[in-house]
N, C-alpha and C positions, 0 to 999 in steps of 0.2 A: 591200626586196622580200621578200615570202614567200612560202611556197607555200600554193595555195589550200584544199586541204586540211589544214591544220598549225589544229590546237587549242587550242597555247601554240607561244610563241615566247619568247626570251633577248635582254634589250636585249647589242649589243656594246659598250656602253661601262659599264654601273653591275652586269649580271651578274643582272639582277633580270626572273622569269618572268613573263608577260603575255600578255594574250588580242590574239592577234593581228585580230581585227572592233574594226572604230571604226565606229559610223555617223556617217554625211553631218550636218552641221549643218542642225535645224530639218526633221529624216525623224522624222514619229513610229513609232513600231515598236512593238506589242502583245507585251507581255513577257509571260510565264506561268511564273506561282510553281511551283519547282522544289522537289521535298523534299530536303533536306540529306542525303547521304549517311550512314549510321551508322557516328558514332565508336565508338571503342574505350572501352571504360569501363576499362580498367587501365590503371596511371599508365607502366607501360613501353610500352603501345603506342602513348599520348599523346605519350613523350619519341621513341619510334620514329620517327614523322610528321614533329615539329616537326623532328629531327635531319636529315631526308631531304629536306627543304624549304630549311635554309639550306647543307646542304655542297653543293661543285661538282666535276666531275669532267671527265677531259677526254677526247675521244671522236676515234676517227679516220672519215673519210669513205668509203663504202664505194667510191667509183670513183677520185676524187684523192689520197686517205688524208692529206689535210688535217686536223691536231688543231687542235680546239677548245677549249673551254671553257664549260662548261654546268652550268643553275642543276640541284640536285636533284630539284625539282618538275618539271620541264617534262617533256612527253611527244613530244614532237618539236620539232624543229629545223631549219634548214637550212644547208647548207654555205654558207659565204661565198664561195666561190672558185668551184666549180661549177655551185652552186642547187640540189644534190641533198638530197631528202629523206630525211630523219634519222629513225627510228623509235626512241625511247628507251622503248618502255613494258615492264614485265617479263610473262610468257605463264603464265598454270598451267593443263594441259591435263588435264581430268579425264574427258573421253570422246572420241568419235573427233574428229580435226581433221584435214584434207587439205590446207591451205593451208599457200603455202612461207610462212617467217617469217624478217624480215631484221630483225637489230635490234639495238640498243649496249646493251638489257636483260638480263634473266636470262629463262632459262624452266627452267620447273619440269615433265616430266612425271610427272601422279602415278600409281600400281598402275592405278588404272580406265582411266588415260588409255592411246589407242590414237594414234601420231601417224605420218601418212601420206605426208606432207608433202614431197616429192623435194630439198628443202635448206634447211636450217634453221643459222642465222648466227646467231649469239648472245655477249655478252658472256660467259656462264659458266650452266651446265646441271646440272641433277638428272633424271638418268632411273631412274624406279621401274618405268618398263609398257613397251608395244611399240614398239617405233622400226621404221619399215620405211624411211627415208629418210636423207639422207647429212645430218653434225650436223657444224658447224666449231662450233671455240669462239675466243676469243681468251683466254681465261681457263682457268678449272679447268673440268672437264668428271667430273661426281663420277657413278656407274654401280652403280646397287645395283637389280638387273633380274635374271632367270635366265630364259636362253633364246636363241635365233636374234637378230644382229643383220644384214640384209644388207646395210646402205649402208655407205658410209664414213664413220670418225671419225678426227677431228684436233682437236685442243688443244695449247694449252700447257703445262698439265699435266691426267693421266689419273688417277684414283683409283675403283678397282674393289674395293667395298667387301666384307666378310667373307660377306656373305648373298648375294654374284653368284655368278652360273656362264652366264658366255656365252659364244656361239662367233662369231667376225668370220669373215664369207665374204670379206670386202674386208681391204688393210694400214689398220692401227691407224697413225697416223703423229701423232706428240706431241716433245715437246720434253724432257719427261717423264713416265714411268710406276710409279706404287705401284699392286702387287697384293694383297690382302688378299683375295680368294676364289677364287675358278676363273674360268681363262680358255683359250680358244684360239682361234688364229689369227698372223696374219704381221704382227709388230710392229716399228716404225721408229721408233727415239728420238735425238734433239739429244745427250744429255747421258747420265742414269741409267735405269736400269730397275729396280725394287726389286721384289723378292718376299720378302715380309713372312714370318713365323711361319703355318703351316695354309694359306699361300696357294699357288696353284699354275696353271702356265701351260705351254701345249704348243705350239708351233710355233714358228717362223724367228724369229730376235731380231736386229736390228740395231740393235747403239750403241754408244758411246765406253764405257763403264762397265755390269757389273751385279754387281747383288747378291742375294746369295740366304738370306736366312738361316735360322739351325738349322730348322728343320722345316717348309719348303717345298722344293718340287719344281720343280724344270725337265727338261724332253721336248723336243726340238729341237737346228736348229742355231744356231749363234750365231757371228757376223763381228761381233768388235772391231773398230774404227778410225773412219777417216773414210767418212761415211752416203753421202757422195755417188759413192763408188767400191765398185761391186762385186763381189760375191769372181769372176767370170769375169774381168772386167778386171783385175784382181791377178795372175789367173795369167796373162794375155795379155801383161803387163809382163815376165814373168821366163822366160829360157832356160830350155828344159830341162837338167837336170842330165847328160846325155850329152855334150851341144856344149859347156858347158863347158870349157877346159882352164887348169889354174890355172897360172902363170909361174912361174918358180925364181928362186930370189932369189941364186941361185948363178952364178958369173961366165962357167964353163963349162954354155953352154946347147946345145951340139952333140949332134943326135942321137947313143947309143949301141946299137951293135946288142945284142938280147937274146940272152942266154948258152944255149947250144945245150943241149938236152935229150935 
């Protein structure tokens, strides 16, 4: 079974992409001669193609998070467990787009591209232009853009390359983060936070580790530890230092009165 929309499909058992239309035996059907796409006339975009054609890769489902296994070619798929449709195609947006984009691809926004789109689900991202909409990645999520971002982003890792300078009105929440230009805003890391050489970043940092090296900059505050405890609740764990009183380890623990002044 597949979905009726779906372009290609992936046999489950030899791993080999295919047009999911059969016609009926003995229906004639009026074919009309298509022009071949143009290839690449370099021998590297030749080996590009053929390379992306036989490798496979394996893709999770966006509602049961069922992993697969899928040919390189194929542009969609469907989940076998659920029947949800699979979008594998990669997106390069070069002028305005407003549609959400959900997909086990990459997308590419480039400088002209303007992308409006209120949620955009991607294997892995390149934004050069305007983002006005929230970007998940499950992958790298690469930011070489200067300007306003107002949705939210999350990846697995974040890399905000030498030519940025953006500000997050939303938290930044990654797995992890390299800065390599200007940034600000309220960032949330898994693991590292790196501010590279010339790179520099101003607002709230939370994460297990950061690093800053010789000649960057950090502005803000910043709560080491564990991401999912915040520093209000840290100090809601601990007495104040008044009520405290510490024990003697001394045998004789009877009050004494204080010596008269």
């Amino acid at each position: 079974m597949e979905y009726a929309a779906a372009k290609s499909s992936m046999c489950r058992q030899c791993g080999r992409s295919f047009s999911p239309f059969v016609p009926k035996p003995g229906l004639k059907l009026r074919t009309k001669e298509e022009t071949p796409p143009p290839q690449s006339s370099s021998i590297f975009g030749r080996f590009e193609d053929f390379w992306k054609r036989q490798r496979s890769s394996i893709i999770e489902c966006f509602e049961c998070k069922r992993k697969q296994q899928v040919c390189g070619g194929a542009t969609s798929t469907i989940c076998p467990a659920c029947s949800t449709h699979i979008d594998l195609r990669d997106y390069k947006i070069t002028n305005g787009f407003s549609r959400s984009i959900r997909t086990r691809g990459d997308v590419h926004l480039t400088g002209k591209g303007d992308l409006g789109s209120s949620s955009v689900v991607c294997r892995s991202a390149l934004v050069e232009g305007r983002l006005r909409g929230n970007l998940h990645c499950d992958g790298i999520a690469t930011i070489n853009y200067s300007g306003k971002i107002p949705g939210r982003i999350s990846a697995q890792h974040i890399v905000v390359e030498r030519k940025a300078n953006i500000h997050c009105f939303r938290r930044v929440r990654a797995g992890s983060i390299e800065i390599k230009g200007k940034m600000s805003g309220e960032i949330t890391a898994q693991t590292m936070v790196t501010i590279h050489k010339k790179g520099s970043l101003e607002g709230d940092v939370t994460a297990r580790a950061i690093t800053v090296e010789k000649g960057g900059m950090f502005s803000g505050q910043l709560v080491i530890g564990d991401i999912s405890i915040t520093q209000g609740e840290l100090l809601q764990g601990q007495e104040p230092a008044a009520a405290r009183i510490p024990e003697s380890n001394f045998p004789d623990t009877a009050p004494r009165p204080l010596p008269a002044t």
